[in-house]
ZADO-718593 format. One record per residue (C-alpha): x, y, z. Coordinates in steps of 0.02 Angstrom, whole numbers, plus 50000, padded with zeros to 5 digits. Example, Ala and Ser with C-alpha at 12.3 -4.5 7.8 and 13.67 -1.06 7.14 Angstrom:
506154977550390 506844994750357 
//
This chain:
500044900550123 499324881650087 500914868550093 499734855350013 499224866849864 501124872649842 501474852449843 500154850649720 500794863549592 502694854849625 502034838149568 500924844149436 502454856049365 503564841449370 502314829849279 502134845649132 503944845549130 503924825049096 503024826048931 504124837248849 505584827648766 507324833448842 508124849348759 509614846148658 510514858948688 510754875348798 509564883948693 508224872348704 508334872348870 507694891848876 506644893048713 505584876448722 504364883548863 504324901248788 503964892348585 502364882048665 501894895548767 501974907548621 500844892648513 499864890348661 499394910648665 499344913448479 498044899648455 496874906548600 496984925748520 496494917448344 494964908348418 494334919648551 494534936648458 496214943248545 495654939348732 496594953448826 496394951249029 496064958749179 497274970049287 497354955549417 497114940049307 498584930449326 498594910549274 500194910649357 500594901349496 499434896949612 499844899449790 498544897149931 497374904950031 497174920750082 497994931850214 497004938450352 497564958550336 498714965750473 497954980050569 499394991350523 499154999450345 501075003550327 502504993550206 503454983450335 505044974950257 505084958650353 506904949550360 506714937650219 506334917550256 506944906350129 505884892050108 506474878249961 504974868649876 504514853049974 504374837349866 502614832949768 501284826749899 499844829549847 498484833049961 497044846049904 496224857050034 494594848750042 493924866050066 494274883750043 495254895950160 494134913750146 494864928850229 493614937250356 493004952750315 493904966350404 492884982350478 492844998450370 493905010350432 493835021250296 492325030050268 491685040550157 490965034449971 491825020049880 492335028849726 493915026949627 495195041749621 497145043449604 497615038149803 499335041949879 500415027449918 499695026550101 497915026650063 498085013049947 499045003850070 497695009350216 496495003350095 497664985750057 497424982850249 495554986350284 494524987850117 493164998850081 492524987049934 491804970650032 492814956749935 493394942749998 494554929649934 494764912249966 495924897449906 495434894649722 494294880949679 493804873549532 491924878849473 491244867049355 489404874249361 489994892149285 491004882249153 489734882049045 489434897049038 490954907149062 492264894448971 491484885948840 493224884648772 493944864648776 495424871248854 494824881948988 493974880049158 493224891249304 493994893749483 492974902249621 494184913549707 493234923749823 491484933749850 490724951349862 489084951449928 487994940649843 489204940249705 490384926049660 491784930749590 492864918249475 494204916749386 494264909749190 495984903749121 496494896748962 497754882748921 497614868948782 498954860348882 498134858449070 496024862449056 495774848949156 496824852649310 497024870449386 498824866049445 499414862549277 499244880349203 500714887349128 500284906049123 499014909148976 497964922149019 496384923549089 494744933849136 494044939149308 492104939449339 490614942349470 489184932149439 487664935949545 485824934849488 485844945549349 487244934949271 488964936149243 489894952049239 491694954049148 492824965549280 493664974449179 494474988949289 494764981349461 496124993849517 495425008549616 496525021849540 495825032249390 497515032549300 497845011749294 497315004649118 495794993849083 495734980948970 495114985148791 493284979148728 493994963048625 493674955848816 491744956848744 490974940848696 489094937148668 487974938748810 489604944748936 489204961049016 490744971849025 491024979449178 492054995149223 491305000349386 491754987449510 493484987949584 494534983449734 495514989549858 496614973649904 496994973049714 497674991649693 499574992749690 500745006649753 501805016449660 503385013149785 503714999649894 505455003150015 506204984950011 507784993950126 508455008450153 508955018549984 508175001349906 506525007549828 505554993749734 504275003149606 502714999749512 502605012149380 503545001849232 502284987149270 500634997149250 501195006749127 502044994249000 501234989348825 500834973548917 499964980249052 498714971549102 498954959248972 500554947848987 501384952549125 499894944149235 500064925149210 501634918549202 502174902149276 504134903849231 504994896549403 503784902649536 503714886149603 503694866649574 505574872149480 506494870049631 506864890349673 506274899349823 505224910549882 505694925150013 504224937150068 505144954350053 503804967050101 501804965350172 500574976450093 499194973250192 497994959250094 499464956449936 501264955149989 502844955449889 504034940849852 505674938249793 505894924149685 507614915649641 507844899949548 509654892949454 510164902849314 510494897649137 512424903749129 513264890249274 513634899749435 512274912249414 510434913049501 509004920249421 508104934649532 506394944749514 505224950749609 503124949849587 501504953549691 500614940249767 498824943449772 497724940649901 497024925749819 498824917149748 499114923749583 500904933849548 501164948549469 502854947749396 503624965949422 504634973649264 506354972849291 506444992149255 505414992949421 506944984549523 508284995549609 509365001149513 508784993249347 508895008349246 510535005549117 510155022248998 510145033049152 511965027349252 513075043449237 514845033249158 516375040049237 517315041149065 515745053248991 515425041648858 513565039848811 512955021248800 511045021648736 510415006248708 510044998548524 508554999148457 506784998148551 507064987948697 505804982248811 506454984748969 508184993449012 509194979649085 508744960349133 509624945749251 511224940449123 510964922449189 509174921349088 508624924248897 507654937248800 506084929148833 505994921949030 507494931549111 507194938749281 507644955549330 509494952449407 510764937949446 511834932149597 513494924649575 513744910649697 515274919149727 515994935949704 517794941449675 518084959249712 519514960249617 518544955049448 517724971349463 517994991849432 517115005549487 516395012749319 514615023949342 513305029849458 511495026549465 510325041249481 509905035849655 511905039449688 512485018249681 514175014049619 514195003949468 515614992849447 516114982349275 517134968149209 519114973249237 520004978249080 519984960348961 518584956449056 518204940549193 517584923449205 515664928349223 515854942649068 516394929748974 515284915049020 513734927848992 514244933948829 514694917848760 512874909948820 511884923148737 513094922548571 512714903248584 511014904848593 510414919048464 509264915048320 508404926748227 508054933948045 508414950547998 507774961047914 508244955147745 509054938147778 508554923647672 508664911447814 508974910448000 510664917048070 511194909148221 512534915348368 513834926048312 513044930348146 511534936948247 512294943948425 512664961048429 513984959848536 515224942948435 516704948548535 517154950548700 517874968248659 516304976248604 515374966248730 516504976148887 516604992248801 514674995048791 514754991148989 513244976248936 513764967949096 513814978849255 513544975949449 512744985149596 513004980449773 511374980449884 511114985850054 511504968250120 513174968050027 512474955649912 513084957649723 511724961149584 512164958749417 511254965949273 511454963449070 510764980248976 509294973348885 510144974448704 511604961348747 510124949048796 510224934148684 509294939348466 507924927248481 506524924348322 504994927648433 504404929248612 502774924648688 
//
């Protein structure tokens, strides 16, 4: 991966971050990002007709060039290297980084089906399909016309055959600078002789969505034959033993491929880190941890980094041991969640709208916790002792703080405890909203079930 481009997005994030006036408050701190964000993405559907994007359009993060794909088409869990962000120097690769193109190893016709895990990951390694991607760089000649938009602009971000293929995001805030884009979505294209072609379906398996035909504009051709191999995710990825990171909640949220591609929240430039976790051959997975909201709490997730730079942020359902309405409770009680939630459990040190998909305290007293439940995959869940602890306390009393919303009903907006579900730290310990797992390297995960996360009016 590029230093200079990573530098680049730093000083670009930090000059974003030095034209918004200073939150006054903890809420603001959470909520300003996700409210312009949430503008930002409502006033692109009204004037473009509802874009919805591509499986692997991401106007996340960008990252850097290209890895060249390891011969062996197997997961490997590599011991994790922290790096921290370096400070802003700018200095643009005056050229891109393409990947060579690896031999076929796979023969046979290049058709999409339903692959096993190790196909797709054979297929991650040494593609059948012929693309390949390079560092993105800006395209002002297929501006016109693929984003005649004022607020959006063209990066070429690889090749197949004689086809260029280019990505088209969308932001009112950053048009003019590809390192400035804060996660609005985008669309993915090949443009050869015969003009540009929408890609609509790049994932070779049958059963992943495409994206719906509001994509169409005048003149765009949509196209739901080409796919790729390096841009087909498994189902499973083993991050350690017993440790299974999956896929499944992504690709088959309400989101997917819409939302969840294209999201800028802390992936760098914030000052968090970045720890490659797994290899899947061209894409690789990261885990991504940056300071959490509640004090003495990180913020972790885990994404997909293509083969080009964009992230994938990965639902926190699809993290070990994420799943709240399926832990067997040691006292029998029942403890379904409220309502329709989104996911089943989030990182208690974030919000409703940004949080990640677990937290780490910076330091864990054994005694502060019970044994309480068991996952399905057979890990001991532990809770807040009896009148609870310093962190159930902290968390509860940050999302309380925080809440805003309108009911159903309500003349105006309620805020905190007239909003929170949970107002007292009673209810907030009996319905277990604040639990921990320990991981395989004895490291403590802490997890809020998704109905304790802070009432907020709206949500990108």
């Amino acid at each position: 991966m590029s230093a200079d481009l990573t530098t680049l997005l730093t000083q670009a994030e930090d000059e974003l971050e030095g034209t918004v006036p200073a939150a006054g408050d903890a809420l603001a701190g959470r909520l300003h990002a996700g409210t312009r964000r949430r503008r930002t993405v409502r006033h692109l559907r009204e004037a473009a007709g509802g874009l919805a994007v591509v499986v692997v359009v991401c106007a996340a993060s960008w990252a850097v060039a290209a890895q060249d794909p390891p011969p062996a088409p197997t997961v490997s869990t590599p011991t994790p290297v922290e790096t921290t962000q370096p400070s802003p120097t700018p200095t643009p690769d005056p050229s891109p980084s393409a990947t060579v193109p690896p031999p076929v190893v796979d023969p046979g016709p290049v058709v999409r089906d339903d692959p096993d895990d190790a196909t797709v990951l054979a297929r991650q390694a040494v593609p059948r399909t012929g693309e390949v991607w390079q560092t993105p760089e800006r395209a002002p000649e297929m501006e016109a016309v693929l984003s005649p938009d004022p607020w959006s602009s063209a990066w070429r971000v690889g090749s197949r055959g004689d086809a260029t293929i280019v990505l088209v995001v969308d932001d009112a805030e950053a048009a003019q600078d590809f390192v400035g884009i804060m996660g609005v979505p985008g669309v993915l294209y090949e443009v050869d002789a015969a003009g540009p072609r929408a890609i609509v379906c790049p994932s070779a398996r049958t059963s992943d969505p495409c994206i719906g035909d509001n994509l169409r504009r005048d003149g765009f051709v949509r196209d739901d034959a080409t796919f790729y191999d390096t841009l087909t995710l498994p189902r499973a990825i083993e991050l350690a033993e017993g440790w299974v990171l999956t896929t499944t909640a992504t690709t088959s949220g309400s989101f997917y491929p819409h939302e969840l591609f294209g999201d800028a929240r802390g992936y760098y430039g914030l000052g968090g880190t970045s720890q490659v976790v797994a290899d899947l051959g061209a894409a690789e997975v990261v885990r991504l941890t940056a300071d959490g909201e509640v004090p003495g709490l990180s913020d972790v997730r885990y994404a997909i980094r293509t083969p080009f730079g964009t992230t994938i942020e990965i639902s926190p359902d699809d993290a070990p041991s994420g799943e709240f309405e399926h832990i067997r409770w040691d006292d029998g009680v029942d403890r379904p969640l409220a309502g329709e939630a989104w996911v089943q459990s989030v990182a208690p040190s974030g919000g409703a709208c940004f949080a990640g998909s677990f937290s780490v305290e910076e330091r864990h007293v054994d005694a502060d916790w019970r044994a309480a439940g068991t996952t399905p995959g057979g890990h001991r869940v532990h809770v807040p002792v009896a009148g609870g602890n310093a962190v159930s306390r902290a968390v509860r009393a940050w999302q309380e703080q925080t809440s805003f919303g309108m009911p159903e009903g309500a003349p105006d907006m309620l805020y905190g405890a007239d909003v929170y579900p949970y107002p007292t730290d009673e209810e907030f310990l009996a319905a277990h909203a604040l639990y921990a797992i320990q991981g395989p390297d004895g490291e403590w995960q802490l997890r809020l079930r998704a109905d304790a996360v802070q009432v907020v009016y709206e949500c990108a």
